[in-house]
PDB file of N, CA, C and O in Angstrom:
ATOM      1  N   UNK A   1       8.103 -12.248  13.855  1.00  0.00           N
ATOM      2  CA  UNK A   1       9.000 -12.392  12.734  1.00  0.00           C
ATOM      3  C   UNK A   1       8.266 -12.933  11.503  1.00  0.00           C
ATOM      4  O   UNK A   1       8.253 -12.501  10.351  1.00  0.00           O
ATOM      5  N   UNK A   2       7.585 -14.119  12.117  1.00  0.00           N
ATOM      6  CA  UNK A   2       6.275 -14.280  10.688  1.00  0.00           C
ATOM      7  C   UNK A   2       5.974 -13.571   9.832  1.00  0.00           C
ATOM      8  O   UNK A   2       6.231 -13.781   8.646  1.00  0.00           O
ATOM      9  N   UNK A   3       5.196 -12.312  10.406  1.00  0.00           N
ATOM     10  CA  UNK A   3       4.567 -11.269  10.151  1.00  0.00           C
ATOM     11  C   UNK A   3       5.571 -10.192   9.376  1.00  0.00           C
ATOM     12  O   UNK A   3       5.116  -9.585   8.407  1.00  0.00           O
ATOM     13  N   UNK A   4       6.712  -9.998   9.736  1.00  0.00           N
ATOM     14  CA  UNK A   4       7.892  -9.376   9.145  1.00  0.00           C
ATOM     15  C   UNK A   4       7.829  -9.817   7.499  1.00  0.00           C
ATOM     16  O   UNK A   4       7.390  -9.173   6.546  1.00  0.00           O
ATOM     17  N   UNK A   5       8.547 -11.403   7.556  1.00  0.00           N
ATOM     18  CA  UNK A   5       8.437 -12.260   6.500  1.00  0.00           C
ATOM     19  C   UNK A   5       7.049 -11.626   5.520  1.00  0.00           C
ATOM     20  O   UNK A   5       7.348 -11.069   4.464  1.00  0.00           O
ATOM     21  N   UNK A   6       5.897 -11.707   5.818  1.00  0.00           N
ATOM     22  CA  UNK A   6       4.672 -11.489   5.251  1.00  0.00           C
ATOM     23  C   UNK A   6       4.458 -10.003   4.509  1.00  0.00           C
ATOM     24  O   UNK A   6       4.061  -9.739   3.374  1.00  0.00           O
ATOM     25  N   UNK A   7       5.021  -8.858   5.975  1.00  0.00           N
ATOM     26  CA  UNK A   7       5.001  -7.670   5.480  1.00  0.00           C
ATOM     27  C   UNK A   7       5.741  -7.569   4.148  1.00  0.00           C
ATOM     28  O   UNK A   7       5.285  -7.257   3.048  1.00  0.00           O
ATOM     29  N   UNK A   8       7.218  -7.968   4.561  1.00  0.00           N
ATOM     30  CA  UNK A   8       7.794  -7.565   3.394  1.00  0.00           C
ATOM     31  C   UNK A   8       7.964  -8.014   1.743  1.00  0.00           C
ATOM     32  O   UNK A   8       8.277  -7.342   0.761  1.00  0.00           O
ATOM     33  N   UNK A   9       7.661  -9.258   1.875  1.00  0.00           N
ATOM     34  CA  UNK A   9       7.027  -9.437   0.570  1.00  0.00           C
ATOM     35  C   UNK A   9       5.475  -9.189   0.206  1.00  0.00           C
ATOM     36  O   UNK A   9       5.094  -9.762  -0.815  1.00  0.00           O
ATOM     37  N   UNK A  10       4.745  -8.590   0.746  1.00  0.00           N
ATOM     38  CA  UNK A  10       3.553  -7.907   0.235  1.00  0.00           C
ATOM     39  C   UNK A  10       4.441  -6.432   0.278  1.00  0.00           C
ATOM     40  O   UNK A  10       4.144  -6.029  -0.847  1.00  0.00           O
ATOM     41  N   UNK A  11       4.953  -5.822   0.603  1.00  0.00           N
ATOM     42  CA  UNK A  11       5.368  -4.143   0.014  1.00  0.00           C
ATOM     43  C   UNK A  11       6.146  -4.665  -0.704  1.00  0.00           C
ATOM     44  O   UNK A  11       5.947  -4.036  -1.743  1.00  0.00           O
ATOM     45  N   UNK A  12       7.292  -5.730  -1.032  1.00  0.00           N
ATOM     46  CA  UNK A  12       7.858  -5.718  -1.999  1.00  0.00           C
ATOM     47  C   UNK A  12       7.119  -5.656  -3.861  1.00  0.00           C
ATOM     48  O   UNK A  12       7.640  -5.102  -4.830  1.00  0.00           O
ATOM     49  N   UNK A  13       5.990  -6.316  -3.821  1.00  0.00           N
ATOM     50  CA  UNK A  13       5.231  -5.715  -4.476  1.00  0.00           C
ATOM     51  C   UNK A  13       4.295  -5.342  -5.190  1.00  0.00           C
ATOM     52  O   UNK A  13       3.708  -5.756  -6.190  1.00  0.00           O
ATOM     53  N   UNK A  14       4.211  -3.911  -4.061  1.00  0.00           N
ATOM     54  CA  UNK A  14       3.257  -3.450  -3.882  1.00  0.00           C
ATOM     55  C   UNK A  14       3.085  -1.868  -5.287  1.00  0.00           C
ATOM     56  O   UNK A  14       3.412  -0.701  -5.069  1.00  0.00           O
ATOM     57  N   UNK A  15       2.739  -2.196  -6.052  1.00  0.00           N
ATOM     58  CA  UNK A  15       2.658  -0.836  -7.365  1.00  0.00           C
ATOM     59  C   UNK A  15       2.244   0.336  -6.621  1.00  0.00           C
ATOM     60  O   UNK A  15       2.942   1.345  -6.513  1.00  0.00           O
ATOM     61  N   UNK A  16       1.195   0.199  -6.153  1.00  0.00           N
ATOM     62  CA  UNK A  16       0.768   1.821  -6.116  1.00  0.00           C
ATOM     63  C   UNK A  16       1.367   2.608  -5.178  1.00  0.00           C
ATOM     64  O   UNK A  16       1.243   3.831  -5.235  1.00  0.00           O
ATOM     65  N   UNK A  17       2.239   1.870  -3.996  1.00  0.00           N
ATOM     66  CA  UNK A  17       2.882   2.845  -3.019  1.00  0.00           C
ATOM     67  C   UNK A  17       4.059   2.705  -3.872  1.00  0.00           C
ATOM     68  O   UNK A  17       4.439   3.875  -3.929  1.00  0.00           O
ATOM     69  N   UNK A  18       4.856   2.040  -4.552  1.00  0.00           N
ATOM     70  CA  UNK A  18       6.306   2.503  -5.525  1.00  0.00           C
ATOM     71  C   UNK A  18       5.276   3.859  -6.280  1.00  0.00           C
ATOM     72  O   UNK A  18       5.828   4.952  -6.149  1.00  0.00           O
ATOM     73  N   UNK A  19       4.339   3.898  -6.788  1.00  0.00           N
ATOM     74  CA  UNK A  19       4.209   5.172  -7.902  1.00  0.00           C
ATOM     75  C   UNK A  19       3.703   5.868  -7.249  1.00  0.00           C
ATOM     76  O   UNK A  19       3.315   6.633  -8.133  1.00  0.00           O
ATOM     77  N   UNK A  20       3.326   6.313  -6.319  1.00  0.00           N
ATOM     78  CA  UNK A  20       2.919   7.426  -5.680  1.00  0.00           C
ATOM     79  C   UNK A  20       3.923   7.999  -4.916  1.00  0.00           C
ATOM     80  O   UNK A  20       3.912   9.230  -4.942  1.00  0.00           O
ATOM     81  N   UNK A  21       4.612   7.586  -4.380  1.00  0.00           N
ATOM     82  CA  UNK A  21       5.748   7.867  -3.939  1.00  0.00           C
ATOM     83  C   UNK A  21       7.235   8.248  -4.230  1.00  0.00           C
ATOM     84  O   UNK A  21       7.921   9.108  -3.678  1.00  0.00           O
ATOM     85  N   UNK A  22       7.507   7.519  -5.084  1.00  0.00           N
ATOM     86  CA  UNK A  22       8.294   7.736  -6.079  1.00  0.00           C
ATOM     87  C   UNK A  22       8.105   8.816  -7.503  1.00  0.00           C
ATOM     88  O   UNK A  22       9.003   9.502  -7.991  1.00  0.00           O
ATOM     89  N   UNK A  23       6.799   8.734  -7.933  1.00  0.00           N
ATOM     90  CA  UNK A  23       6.934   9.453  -8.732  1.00  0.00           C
ATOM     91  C   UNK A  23       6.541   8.752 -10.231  1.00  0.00           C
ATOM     92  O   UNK A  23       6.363   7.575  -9.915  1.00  0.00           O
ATOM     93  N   UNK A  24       6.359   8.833 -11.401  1.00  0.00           N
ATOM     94  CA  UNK A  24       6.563   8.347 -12.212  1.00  0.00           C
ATOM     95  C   UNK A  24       7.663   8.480 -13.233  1.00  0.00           C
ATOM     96  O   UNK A  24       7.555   7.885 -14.305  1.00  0.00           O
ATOM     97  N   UNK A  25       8.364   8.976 -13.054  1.00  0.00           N
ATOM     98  CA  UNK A  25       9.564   9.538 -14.106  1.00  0.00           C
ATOM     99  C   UNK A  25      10.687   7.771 -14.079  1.00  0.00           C
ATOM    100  O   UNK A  25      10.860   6.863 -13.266  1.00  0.00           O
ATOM    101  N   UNK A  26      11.126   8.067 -15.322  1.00  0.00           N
ATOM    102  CA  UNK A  26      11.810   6.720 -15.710  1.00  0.00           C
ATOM    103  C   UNK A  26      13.210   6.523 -15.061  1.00  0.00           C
ATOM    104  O   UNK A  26      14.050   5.647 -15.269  1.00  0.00           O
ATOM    105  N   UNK A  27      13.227   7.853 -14.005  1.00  0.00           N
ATOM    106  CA  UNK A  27      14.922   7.982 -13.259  1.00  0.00           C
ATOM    107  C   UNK A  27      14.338   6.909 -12.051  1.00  0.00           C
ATOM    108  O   UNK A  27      14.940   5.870 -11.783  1.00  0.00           O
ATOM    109  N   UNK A  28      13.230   7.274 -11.453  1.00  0.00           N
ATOM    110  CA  UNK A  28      13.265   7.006 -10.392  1.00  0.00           C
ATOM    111  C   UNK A  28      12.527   5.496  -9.941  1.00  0.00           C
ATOM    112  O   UNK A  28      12.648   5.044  -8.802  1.00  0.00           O
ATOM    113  N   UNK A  29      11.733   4.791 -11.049  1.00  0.00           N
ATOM    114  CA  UNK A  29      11.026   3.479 -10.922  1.00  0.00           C
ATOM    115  C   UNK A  29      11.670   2.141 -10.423  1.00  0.00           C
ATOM    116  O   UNK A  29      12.633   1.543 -10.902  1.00  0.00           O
ATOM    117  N   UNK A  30      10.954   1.847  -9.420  1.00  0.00           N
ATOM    118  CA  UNK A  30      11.391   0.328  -8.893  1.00  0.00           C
ATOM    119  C   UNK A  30      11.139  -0.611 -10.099  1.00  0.00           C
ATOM    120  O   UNK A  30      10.677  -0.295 -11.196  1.00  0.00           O
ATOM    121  N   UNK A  31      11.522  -1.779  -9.686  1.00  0.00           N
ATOM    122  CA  UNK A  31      12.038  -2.857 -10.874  1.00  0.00           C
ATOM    123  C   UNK A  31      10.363  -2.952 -11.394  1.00  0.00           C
ATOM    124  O   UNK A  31       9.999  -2.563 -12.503  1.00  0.00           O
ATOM    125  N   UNK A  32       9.393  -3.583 -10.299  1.00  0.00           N
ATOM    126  CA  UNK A  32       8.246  -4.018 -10.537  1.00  0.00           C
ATOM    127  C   UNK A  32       7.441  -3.307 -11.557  1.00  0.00           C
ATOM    128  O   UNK A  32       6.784  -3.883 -12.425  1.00  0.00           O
ATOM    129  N   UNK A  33       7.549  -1.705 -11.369  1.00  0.00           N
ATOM    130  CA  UNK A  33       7.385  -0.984 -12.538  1.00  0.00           C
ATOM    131  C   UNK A  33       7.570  -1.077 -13.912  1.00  0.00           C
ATOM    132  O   UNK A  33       6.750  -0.978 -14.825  1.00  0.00           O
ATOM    133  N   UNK A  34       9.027  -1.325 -13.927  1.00  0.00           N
ATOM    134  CA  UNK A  34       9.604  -1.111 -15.030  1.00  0.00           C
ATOM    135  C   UNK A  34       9.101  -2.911 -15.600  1.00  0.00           C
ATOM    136  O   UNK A  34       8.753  -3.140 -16.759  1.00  0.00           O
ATOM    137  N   UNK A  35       9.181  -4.064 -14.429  1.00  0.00           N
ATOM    138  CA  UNK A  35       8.491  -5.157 -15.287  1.00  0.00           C
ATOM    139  C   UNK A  35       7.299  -5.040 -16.060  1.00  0.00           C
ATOM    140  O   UNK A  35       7.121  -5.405 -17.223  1.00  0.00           O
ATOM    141  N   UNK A  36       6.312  -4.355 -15.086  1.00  0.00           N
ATOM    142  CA  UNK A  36       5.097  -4.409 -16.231  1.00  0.00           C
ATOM    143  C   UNK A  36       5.043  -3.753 -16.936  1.00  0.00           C
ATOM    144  O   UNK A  36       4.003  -3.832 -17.589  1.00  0.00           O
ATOM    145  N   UNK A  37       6.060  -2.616 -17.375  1.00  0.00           N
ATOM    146  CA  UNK A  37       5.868  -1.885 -18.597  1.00  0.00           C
ATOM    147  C   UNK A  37       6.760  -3.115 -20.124  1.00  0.00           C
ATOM    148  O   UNK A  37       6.639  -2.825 -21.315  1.00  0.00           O
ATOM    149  N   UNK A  38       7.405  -4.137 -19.720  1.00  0.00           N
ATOM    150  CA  UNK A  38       7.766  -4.753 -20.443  1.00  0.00           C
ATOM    151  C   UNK A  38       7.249  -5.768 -21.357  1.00  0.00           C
ATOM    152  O   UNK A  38       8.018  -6.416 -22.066  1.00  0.00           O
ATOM    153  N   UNK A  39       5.426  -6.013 -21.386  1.00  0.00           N
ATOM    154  CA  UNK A  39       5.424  -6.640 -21.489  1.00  0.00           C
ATOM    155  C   UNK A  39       4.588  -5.722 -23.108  1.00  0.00           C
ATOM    156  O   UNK A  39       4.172  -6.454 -24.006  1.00  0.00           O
ATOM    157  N   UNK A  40       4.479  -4.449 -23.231  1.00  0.00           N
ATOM    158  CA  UNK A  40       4.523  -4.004 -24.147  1.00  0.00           C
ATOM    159  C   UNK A  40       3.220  -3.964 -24.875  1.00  0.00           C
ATOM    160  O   UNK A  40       2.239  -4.533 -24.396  1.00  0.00           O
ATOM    161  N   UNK A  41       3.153  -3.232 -26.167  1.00  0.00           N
ATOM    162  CA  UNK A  41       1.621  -2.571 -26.509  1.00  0.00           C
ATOM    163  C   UNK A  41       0.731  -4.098 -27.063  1.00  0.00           C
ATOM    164  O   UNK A  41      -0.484  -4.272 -27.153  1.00  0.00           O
ATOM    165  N   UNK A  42       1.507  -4.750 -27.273  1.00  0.00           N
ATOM    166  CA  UNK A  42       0.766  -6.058 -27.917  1.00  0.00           C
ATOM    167  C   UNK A  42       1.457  -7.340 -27.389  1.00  0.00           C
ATOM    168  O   UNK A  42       1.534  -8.357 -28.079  1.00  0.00           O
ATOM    169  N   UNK A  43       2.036  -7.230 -25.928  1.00  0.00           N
ATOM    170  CA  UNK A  43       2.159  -8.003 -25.589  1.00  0.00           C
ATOM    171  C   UNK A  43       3.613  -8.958 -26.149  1.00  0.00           C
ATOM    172  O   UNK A  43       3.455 -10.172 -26.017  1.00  0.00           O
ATOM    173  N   UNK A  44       4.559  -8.654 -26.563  1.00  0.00           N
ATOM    174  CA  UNK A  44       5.182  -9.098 -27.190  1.00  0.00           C
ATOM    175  C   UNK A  44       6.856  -9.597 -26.226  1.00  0.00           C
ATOM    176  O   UNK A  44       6.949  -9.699 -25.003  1.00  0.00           O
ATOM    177  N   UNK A  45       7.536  -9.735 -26.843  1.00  0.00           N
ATOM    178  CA  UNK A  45       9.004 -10.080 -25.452  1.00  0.00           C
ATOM    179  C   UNK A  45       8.694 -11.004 -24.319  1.00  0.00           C
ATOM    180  O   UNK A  45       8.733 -10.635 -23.145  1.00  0.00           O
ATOM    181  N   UNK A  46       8.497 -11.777 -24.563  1.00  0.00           N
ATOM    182  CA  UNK A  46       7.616 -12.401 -23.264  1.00  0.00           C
ATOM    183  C   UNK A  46       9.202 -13.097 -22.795  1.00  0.00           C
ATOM    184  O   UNK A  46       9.288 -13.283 -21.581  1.00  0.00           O
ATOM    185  N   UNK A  47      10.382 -13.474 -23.575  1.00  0.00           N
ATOM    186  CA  UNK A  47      11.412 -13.712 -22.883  1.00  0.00           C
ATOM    187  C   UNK A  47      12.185 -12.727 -22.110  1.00  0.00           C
ATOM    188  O   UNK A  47      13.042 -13.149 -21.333  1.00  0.00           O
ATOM    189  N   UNK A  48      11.941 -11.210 -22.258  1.00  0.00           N
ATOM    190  CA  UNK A  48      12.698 -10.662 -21.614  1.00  0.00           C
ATOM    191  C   UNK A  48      11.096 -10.694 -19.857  1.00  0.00           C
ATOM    192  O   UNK A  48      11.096 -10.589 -18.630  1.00  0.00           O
ATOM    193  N   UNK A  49      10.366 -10.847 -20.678  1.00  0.00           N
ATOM    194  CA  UNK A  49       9.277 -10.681 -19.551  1.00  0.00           C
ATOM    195  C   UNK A  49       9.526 -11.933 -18.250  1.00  0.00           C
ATOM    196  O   UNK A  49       9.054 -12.090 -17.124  1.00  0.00           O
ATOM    197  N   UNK A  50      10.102 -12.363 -18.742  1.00  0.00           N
ATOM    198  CA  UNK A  50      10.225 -13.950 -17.747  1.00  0.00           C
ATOM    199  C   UNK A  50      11.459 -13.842 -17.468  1.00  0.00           C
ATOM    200  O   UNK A  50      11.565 -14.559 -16.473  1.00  0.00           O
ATOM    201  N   UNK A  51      12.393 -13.450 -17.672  1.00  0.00           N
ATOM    202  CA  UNK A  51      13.934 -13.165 -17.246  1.00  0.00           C
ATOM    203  C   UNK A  51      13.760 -11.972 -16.185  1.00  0.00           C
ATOM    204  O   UNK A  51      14.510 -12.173 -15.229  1.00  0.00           O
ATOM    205  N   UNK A  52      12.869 -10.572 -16.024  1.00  0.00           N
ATOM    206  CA  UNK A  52      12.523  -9.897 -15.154  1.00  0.00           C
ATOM    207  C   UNK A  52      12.130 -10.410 -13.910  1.00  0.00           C
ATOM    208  O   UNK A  52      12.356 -10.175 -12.723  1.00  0.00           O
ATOM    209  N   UNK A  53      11.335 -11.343 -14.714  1.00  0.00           N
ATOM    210  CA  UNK A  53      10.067 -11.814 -13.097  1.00  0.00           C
ATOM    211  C   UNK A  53      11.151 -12.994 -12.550  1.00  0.00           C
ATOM    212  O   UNK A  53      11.085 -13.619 -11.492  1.00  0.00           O
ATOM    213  N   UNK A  54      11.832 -13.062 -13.262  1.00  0.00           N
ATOM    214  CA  UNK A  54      13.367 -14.027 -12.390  1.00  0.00           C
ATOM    215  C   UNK A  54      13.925 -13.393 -11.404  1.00  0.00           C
ATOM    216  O   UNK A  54      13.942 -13.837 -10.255  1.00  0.00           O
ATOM    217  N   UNK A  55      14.366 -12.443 -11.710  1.00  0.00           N
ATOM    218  CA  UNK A  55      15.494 -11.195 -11.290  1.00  0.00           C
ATOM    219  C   UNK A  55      14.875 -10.646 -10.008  1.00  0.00           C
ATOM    220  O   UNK A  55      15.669 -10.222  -9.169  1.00  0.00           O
ATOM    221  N   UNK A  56      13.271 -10.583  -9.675  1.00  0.00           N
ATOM    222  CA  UNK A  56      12.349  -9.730  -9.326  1.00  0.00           C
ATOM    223  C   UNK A  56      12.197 -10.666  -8.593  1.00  0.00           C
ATOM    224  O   UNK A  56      11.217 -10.521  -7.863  1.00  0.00           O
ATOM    225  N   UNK A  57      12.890 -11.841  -8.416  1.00  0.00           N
ATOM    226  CA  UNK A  57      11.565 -12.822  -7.292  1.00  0.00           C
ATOM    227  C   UNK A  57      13.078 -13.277  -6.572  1.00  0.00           C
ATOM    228  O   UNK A  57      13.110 -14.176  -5.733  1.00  0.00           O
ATOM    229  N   UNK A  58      14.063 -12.691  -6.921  1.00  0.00           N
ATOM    230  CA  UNK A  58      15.084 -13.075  -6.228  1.00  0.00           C
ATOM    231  C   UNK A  58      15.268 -12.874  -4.450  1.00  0.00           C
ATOM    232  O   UNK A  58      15.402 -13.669  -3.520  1.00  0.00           O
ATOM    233  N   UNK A  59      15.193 -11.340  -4.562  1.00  0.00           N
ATOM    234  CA  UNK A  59      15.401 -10.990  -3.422  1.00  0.00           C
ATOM    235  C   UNK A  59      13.879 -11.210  -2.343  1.00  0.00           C
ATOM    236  O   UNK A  59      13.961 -11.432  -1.135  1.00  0.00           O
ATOM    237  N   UNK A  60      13.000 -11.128  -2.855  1.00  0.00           N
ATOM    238  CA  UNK A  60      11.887 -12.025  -1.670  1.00  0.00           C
ATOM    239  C   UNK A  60      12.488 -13.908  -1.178  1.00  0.00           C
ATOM    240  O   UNK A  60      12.643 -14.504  -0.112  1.00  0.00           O
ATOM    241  N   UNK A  61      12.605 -14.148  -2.186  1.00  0.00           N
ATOM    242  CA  UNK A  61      12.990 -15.514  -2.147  1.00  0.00           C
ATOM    243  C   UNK A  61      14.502 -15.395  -1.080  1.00  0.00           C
ATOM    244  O   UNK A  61      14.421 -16.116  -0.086  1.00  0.00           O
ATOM    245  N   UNK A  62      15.499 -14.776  -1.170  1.00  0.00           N
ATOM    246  CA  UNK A  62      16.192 -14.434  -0.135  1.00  0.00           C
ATOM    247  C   UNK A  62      16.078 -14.693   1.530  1.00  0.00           C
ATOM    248  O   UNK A  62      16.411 -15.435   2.454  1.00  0.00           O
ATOM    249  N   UNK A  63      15.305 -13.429   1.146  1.00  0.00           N
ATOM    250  CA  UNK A  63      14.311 -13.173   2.511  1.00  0.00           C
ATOM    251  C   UNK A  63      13.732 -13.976   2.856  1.00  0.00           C
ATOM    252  O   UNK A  63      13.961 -14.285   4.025  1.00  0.00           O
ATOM    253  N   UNK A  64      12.795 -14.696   2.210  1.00  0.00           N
ATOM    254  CA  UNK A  64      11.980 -15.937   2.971  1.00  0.00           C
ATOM    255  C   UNK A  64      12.883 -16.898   3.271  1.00  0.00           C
ATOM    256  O   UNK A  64      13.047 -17.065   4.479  1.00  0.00           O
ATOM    257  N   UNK A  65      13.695 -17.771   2.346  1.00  0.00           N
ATOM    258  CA  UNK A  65      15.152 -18.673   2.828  1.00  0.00           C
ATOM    259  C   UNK A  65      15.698 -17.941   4.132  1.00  0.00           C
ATOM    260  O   UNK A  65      15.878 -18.722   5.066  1.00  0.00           O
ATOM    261  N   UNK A  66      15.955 -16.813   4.355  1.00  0.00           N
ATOM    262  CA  UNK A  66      16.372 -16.289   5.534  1.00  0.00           C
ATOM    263  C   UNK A  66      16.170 -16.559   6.928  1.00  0.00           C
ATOM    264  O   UNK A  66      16.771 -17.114   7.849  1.00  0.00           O
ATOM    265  N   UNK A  67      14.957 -15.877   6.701  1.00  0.00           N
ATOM    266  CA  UNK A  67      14.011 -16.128   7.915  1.00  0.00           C
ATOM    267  C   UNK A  67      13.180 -17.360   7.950  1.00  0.00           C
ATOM    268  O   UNK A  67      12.174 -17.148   8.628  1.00  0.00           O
ATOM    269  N   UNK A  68      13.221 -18.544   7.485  1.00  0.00           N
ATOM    270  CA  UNK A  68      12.000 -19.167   6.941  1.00  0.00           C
ATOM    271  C   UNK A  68      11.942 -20.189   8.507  1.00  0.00           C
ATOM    272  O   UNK A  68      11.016 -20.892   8.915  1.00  0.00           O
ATOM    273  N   UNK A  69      13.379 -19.914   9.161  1.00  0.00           N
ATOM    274  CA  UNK A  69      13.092 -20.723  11.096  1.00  0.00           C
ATOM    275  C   UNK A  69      11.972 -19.634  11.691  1.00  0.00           C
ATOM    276  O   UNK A  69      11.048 -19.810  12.486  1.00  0.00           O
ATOM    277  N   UNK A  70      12.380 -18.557  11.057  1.00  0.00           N
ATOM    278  CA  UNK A  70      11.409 -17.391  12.738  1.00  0.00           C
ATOM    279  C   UNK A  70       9.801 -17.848  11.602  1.00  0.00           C
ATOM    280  O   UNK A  70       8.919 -18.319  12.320  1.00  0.00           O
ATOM    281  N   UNK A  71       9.473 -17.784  10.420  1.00  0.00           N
ATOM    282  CA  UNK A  71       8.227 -17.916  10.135  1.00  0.00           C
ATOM    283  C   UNK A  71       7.415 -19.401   9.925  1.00  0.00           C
ATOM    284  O   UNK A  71       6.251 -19.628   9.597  1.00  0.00           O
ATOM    285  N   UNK A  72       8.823 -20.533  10.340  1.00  0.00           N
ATOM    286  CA  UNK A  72       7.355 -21.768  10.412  1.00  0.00           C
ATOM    287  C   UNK A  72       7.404 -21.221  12.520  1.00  0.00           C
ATOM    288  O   UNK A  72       6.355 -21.206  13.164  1.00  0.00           O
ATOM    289  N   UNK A  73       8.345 -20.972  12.966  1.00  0.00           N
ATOM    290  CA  UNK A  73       7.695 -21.260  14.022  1.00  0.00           C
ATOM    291  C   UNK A  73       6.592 -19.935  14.598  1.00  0.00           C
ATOM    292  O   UNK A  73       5.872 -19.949  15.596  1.00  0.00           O
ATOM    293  N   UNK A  74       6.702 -19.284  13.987  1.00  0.00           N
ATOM    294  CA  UNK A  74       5.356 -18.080  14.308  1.00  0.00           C
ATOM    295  C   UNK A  74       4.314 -19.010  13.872  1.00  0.00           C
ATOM    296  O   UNK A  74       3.510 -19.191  14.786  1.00  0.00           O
ATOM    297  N   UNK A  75       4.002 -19.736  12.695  1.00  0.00           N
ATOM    298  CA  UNK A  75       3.424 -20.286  12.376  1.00  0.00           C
ATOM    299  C   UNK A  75       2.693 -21.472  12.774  1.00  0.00           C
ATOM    300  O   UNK A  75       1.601 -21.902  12.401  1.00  0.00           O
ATOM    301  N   UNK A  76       3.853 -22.069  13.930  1.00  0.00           N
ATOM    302  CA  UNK A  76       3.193 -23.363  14.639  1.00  0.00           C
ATOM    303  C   UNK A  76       2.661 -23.214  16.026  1.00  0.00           C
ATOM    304  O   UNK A  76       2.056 -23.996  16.760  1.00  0.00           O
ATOM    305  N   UNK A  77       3.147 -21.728  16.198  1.00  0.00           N
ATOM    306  CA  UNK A  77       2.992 -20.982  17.962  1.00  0.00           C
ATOM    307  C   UNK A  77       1.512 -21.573  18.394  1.00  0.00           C
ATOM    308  O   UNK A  77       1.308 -21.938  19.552  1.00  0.00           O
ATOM    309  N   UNK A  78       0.692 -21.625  17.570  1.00  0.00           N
ATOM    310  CA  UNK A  78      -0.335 -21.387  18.349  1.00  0.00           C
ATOM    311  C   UNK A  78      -0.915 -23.469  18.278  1.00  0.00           C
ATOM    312  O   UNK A  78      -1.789 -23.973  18.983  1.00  0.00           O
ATOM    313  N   UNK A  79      -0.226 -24.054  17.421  1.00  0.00           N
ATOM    314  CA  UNK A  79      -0.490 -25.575  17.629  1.00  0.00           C
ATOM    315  C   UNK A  79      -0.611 -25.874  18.611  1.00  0.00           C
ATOM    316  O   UNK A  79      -0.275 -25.086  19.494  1.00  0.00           O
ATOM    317  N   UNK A  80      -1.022 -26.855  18.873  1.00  0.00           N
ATOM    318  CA  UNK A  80      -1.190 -28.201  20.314  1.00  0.00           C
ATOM    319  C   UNK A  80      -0.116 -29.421  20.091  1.00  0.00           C
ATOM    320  O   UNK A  80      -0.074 -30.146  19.098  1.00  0.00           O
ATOM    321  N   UNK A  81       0.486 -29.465  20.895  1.00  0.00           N
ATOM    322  CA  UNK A  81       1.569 -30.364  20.982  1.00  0.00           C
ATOM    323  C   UNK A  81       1.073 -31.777  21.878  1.00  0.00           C
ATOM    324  O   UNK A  81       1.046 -31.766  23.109  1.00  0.00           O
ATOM    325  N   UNK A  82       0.742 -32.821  21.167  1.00  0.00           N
ATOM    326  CA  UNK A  82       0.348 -33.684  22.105  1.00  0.00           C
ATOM    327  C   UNK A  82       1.049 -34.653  22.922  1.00  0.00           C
ATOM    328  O   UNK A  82       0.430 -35.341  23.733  1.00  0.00           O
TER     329      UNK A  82
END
């Protein structure tokens, strides 16, 4: 279950399997996409840029609160208990 936890926020995100897969067209882009195109030719919006990476860190953060019993104890499996 650790490992679950781990997988899925590393594909959550992950750019190059959303654009290869998906496609690049503006119908079909995951959020992460569409964040880094926000941050624009000179860098500019940096409040809408930080309101994204809010929105975007929600649902990992979910997930880890979720599961976060099955991943400390994957995590302590292999300790010594004295």
């Amino acid at each position: 279950m650790a490992f679950a936890v781990f997988q899925f926020l590393w594909v959550c995100n992950d750019y190059l399997v959303a654009l290869v897969f998906l496609g690049g067209t503006r119908d079909v882009r995951v959020m992460t996409i569409n964040l880094a195109e926000l941050i624009g030719q000179h860098g500019q919006d940096w409040h809408l840029l930080t309101a994204g990476a809010f929105i975007t860190m929600v649902l990992p953060m979910v997930v880890f609160f979720a599961l976060q019993h099955f991943f400390v104890r994957g995590m302590t499996a292999g300790s010594v208990n004295a």
